[in-house]
C-alpha positions in Angstrom: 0.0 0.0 0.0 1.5 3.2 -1.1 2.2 5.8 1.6 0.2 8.8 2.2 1.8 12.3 2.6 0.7 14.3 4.4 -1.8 17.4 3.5 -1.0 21.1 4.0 -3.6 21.1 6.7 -2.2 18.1 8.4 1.1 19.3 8.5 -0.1 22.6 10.6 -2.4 20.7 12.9 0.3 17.8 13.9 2.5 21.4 14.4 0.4 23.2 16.9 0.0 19.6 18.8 3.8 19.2 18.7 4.5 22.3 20.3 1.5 21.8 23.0 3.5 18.6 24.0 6.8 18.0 22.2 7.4 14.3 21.5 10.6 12.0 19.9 7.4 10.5 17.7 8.4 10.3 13.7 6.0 9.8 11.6 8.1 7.5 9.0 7.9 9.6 6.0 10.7 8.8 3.5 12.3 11.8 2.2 10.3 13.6 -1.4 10.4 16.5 -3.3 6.5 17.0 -2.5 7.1 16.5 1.4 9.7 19.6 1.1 7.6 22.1 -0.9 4.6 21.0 1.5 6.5 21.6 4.7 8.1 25.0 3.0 4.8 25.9 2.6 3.3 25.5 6.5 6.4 27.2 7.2 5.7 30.1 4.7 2.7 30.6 5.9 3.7 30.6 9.6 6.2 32.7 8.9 3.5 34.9 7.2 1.9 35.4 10.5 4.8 36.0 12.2 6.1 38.6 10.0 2.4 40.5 10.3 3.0 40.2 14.7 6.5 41.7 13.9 5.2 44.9 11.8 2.0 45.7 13.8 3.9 44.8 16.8 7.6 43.8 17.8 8.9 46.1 15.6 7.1 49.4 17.4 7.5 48.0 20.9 12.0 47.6 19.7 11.8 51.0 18.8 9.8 52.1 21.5 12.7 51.2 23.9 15.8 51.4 21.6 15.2 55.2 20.1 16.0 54.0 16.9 15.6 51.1 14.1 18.2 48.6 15.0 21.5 48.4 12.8 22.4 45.0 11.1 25.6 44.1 10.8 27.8 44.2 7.4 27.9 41.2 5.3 31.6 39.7 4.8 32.1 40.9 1.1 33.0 38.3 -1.0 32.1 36.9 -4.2 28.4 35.6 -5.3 29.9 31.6 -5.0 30.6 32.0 -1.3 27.8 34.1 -0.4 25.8 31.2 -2.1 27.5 28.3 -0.5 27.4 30.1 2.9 23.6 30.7 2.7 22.4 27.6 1.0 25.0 24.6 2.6 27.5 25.6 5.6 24.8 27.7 7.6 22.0 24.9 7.0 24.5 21.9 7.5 26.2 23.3 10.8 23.4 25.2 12.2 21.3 22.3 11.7 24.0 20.0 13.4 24.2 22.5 16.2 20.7 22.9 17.1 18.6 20.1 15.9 20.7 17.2 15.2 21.4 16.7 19.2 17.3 16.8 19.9 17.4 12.8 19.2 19.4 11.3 22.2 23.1 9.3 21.3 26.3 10.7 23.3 27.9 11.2 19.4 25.0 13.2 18.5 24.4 15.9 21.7 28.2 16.3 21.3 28.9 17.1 18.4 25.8 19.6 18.9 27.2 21.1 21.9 30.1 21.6 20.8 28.8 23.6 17.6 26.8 25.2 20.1 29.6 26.6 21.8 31.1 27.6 18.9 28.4 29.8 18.1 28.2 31.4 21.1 31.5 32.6 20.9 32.1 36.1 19.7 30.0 36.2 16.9 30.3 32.7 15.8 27.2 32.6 14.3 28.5 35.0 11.5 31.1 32.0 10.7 28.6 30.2 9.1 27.6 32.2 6.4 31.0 33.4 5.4 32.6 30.0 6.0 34.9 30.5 3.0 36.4 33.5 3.9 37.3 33.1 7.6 39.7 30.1 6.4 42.1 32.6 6.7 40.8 34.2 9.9 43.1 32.8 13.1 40.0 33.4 15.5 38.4 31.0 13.4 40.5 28.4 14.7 40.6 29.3 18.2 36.6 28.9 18.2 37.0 25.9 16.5 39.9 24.7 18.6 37.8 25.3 21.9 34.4 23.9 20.2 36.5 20.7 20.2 37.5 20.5 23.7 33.5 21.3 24.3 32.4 18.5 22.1 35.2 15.8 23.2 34.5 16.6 26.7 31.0 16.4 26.6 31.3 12.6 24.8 34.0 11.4 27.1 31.5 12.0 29.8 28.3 10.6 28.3 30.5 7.5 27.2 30.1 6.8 30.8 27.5 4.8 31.2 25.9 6.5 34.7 25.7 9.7 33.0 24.4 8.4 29.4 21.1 6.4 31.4 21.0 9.6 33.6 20.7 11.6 31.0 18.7 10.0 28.6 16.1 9.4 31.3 16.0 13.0 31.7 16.2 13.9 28.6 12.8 11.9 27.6 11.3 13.2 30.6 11.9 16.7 30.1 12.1 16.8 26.1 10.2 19.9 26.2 12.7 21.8 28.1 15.1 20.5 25.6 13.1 21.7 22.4 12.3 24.7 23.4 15.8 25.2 24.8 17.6 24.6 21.5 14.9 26.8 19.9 15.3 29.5 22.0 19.6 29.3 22.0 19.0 29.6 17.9 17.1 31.9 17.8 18.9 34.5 20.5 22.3 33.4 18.7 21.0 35.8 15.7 21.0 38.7 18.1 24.8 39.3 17.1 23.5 40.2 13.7 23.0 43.8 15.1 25.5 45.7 15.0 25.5 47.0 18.0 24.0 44.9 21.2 23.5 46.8 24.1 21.6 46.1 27.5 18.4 47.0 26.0 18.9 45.2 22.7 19.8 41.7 24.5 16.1 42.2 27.0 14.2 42.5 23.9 16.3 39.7 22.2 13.0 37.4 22.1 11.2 40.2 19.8 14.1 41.0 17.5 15.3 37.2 16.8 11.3 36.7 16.5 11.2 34.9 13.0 14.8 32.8 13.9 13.3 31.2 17.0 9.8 30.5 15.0 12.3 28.8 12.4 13.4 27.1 15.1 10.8 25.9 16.2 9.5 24.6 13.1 12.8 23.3 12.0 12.9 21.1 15.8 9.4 20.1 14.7 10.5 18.7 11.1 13.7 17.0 12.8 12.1 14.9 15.1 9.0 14.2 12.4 10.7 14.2 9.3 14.3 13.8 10.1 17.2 15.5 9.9 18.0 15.5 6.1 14.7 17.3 5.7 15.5 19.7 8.2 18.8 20.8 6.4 16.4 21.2 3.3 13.9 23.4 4.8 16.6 25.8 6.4 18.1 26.4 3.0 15.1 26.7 1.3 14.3 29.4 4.2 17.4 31.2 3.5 16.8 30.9 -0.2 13.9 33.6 -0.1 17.0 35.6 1.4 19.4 35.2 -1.0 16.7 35.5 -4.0 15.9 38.9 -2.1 19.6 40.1 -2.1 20.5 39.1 -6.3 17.1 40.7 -7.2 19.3 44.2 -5.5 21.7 43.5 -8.3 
């Protein structure tokens, strides 16, 4: 019997249940074309919603208590072949590995995450991702990646303990929805470093500026742990492809 994909409507009801009560549950989908454009699509329109709450909302209450629109920082120049492969395969790949790979339970798989973690939370690691071929040559690059590798070994030495790895575990299925929303939340605030300037009052309203980053994540920790991980690479780049189809059309 063939297998059923799910609807549009399907796909934004099991959404809103998932975040009521988030749950390791997959729903065995093999990975399609159709799947993709269907989940891009629940997440367009999310993000639809989201972007109206920002205008009529976030966006006057920021500048409310800032004095001013907030300043972005500058892009790395670089050619159109890096900015492409930063956008559309390092920032999905390793942000993805950071933030959602770790949300399914193995001591390989919450270090590696952690570590990337701490990477980003470095100064201004998260830029790293999207210029990853032009920091090559940057020596704070490998400092951050040096001590993201002490993070990650450190934190697998530890879970290869057995005590720690059932502790753990145990905990981590008990209380997955501190862990969700958690990794949500750290992706999200992460994109805070993209203004240029982050003061006191910038970092307290970090949950309204980084407002469309943590819904991404959100979603993206939804089709992870339904979908699997593959399709949550897809979906981030085809998130940051509106982005990058934005910036050539200023060309």
């Amino acid at each position: 019997m063939p297998e059923t994909k799910p609807a549009l409507k399907q796909i934004l009801r099991d959404f809103w249940r998932f975040l009521l009560k988030p749950t390791h549950e997959d729903q065995g989908h093999g990975f399609s074309i159709r799947l993709a454009l269907q989940l891009f699509l629940a997440l367009f329109i999310i993000r639809a919603v989201g972007i109206i709450l920002e205008i009529n909302g976030f966006q006057p209450l920021v500048l409310h208590f800032t004095g001013e629109a907030l300043q972005k920082q500058e892009q790395v120049s670089g050619n159109m072949a890096d900015f492409l492969i930063g956008s559309l395969l390092s920032a999905p790949v390793f942000e993805e590995l950071a933030y959602r790979w770790g949300l399914r339970f193995s001591p390989l798989r919450v270090a590696v995450s952690l570590g990337l973690i701490a990477f980003y939370w470095l100064p201004y690691g998260g830029s790293y991702s999207t210029s990853i071929v032009e920091v090559l040559d940057d020596p704070g690059f490998y400092l951050m990646v040096g001590m993201a590798l002490v993070v990650g070994f450190t934190v697998y030495a530890l879970l290869r303990i057995s005590f720690f790895a059932q502790t753990i575990r145990h905990w981590w299925t008990r209380h997955f929805a501190w862990v969700f929303y958690g990794s949500s939340l750290l992706f999200g605030f992460m994109h805070i470093f993209n203004v240029r300037e982050v003061t006191v009052t910038v970092a307290s309203l970090a949950f309204f500026i980084t407002f469309q980053q943590i819904t991404m994540g959100l979603f993206n920790g939804y089709v992870r742990m339904r979908y699997g991980f593959g399709q949550a690479i897809v979906q981030h780049s085809l998130f940051n492809l509106v982005f990058v189809l934005i910036h050539l059309g200023e060309y």
